[in-house]
ChimeraX commands (.cxc) that place a marker at each C-alpha (Angstrom):
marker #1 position -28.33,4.57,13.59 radius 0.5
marker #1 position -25.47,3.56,11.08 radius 0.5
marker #1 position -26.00,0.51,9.20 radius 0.5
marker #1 position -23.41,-2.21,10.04 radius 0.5
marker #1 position -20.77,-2.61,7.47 radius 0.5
marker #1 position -19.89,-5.80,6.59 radius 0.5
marker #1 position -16.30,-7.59,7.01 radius 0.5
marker #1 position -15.51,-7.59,3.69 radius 0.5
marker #1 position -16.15,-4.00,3.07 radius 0.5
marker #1 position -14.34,-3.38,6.38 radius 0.5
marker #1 position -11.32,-5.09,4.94 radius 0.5
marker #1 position -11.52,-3.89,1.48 radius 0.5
marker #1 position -11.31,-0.52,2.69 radius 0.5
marker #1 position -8.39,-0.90,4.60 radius 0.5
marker #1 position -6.57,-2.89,1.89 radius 0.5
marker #1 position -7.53,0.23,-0.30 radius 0.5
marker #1 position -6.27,2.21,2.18 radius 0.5
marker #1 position -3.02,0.65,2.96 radius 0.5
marker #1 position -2.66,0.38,-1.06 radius 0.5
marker #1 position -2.96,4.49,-1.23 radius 0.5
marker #1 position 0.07,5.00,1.74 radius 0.5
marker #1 position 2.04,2.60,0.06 radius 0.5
marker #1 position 1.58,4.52,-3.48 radius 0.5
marker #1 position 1.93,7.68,-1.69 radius 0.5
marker #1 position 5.67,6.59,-0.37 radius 0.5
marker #1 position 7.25,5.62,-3.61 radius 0.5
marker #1 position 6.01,8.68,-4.83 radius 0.5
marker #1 position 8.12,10.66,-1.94 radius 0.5
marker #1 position 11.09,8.19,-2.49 radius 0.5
marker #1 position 11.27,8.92,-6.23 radius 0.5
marker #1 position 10.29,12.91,-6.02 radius 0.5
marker #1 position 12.53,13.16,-2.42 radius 0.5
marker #1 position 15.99,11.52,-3.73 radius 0.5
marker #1 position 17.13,10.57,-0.42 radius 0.5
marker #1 position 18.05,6.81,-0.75 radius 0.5
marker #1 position 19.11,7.45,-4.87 radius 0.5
marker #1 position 15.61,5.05,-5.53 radius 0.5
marker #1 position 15.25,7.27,-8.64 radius 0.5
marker #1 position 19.25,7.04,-9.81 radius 0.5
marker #1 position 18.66,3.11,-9.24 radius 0.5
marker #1 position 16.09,2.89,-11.46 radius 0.5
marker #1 position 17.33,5.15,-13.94 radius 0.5
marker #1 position 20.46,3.08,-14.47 radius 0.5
marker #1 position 18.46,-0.39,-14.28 radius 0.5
marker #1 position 18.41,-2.19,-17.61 radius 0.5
marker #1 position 14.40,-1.96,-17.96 radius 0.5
marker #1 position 13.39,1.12,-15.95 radius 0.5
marker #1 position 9.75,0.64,-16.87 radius 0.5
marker #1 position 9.45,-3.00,-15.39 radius 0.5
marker #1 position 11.66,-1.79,-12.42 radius 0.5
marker #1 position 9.28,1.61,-11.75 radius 0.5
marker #1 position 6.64,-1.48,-12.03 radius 0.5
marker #1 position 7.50,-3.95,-9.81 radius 0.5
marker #1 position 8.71,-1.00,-6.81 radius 0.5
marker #1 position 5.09,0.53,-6.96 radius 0.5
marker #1 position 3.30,-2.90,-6.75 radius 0.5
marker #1 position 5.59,-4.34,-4.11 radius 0.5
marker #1 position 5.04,-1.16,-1.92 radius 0.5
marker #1 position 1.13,-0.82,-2.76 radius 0.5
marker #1 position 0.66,-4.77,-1.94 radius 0.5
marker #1 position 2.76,-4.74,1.00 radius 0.5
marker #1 position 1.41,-2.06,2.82 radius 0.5
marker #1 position -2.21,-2.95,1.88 radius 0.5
marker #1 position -1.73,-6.37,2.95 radius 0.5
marker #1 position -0.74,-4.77,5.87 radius 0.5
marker #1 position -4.00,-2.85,6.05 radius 0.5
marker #1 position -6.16,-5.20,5.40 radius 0.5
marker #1 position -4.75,-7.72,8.07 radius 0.5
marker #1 position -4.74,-4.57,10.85 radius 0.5
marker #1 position -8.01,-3.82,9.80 radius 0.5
marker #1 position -9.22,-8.15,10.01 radius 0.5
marker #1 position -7.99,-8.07,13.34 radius 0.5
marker #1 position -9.40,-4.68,14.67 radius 0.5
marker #1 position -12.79,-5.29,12.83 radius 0.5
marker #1 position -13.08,-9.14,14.47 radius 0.5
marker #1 position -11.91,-7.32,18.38 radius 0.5
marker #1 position -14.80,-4.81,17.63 radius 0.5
marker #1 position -17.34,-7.12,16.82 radius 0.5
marker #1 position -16.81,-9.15,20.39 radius 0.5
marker link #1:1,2 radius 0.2
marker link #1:2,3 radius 0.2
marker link #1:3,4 radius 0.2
marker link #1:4,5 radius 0.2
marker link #1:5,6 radius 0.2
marker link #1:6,7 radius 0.2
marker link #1:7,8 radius 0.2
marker link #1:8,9 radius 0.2
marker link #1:9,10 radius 0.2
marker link #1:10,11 radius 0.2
marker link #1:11,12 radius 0.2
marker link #1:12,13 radius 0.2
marker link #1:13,14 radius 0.2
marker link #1:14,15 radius 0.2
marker link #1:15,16 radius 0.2
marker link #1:16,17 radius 0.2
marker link #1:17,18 radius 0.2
marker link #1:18,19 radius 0.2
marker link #1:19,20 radius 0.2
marker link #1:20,21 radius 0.2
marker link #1:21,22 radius 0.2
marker link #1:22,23 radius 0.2
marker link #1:23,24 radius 0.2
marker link #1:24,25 radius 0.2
marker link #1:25,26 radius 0.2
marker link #1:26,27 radius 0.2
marker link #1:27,28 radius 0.2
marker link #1:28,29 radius 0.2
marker link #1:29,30 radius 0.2
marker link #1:30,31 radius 0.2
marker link #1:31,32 radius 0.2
marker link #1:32,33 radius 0.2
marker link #1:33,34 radius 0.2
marker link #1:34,35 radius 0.2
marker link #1:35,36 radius 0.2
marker link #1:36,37 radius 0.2
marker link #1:37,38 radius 0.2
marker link #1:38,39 radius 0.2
marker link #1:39,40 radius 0.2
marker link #1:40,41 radius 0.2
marker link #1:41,42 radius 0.2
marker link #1:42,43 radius 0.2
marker link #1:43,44 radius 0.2
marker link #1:44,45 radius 0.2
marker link #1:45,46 radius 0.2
marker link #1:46,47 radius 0.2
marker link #1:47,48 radius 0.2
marker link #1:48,49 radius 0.2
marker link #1:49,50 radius 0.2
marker link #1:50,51 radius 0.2
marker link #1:51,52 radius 0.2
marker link #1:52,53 radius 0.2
marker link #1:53,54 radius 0.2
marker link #1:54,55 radius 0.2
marker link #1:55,56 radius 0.2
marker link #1:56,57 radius 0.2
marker link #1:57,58 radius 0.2
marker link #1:58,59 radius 0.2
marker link #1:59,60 radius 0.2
marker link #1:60,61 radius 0.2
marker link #1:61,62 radius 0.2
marker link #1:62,63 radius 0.2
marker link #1:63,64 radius 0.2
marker link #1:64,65 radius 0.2
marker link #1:65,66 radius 0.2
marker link #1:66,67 radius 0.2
marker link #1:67,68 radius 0.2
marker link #1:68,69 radius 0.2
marker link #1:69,70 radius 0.2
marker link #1:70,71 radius 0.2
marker link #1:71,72 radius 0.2
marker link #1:72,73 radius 0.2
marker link #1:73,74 radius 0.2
marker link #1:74,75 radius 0.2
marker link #1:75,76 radius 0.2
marker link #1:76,77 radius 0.2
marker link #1:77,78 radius 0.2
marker link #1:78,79 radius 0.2
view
């Protein structure tokens, strides 16, 4: 028998999940120039802060994502 994993764990894996697919796209969108993401920050004024603030939008927004999937599916599961 498996030990039961508790809800936090469940949703911190998820969230670290969700963080790793987000990271994962703006990687594609800045080695795959298909929407000029790379040309956009290239001309920016501050292309360090803007390289910054793309990878932690997409990492937060698709592990928030995660992470609420994950509460919902682990809380259906449990009932």
């Amino acid at each position: 028998m498996r030990p039961e994993k508790s809800l936090f764990n469940a949703v911190l894996t998820h969230f670290l999940m969700g963080v790793t697919l987000g990271l994962s796209l703006v990687l594609l969108l800045g080695l795959f120039d298909a929407f000029h993401v790379r040309d956009l920050v290239a001309k920016s004024g501050t292309p360090v802060q803007t390289t910054l603030m793309l990878v932690t939008t997409y990492g937060l927004m698709f592990g928030i994502g995660a992470a609420l999937t994950g509460l919902v599916l682990t809380l259906e599961d449990d009932s």
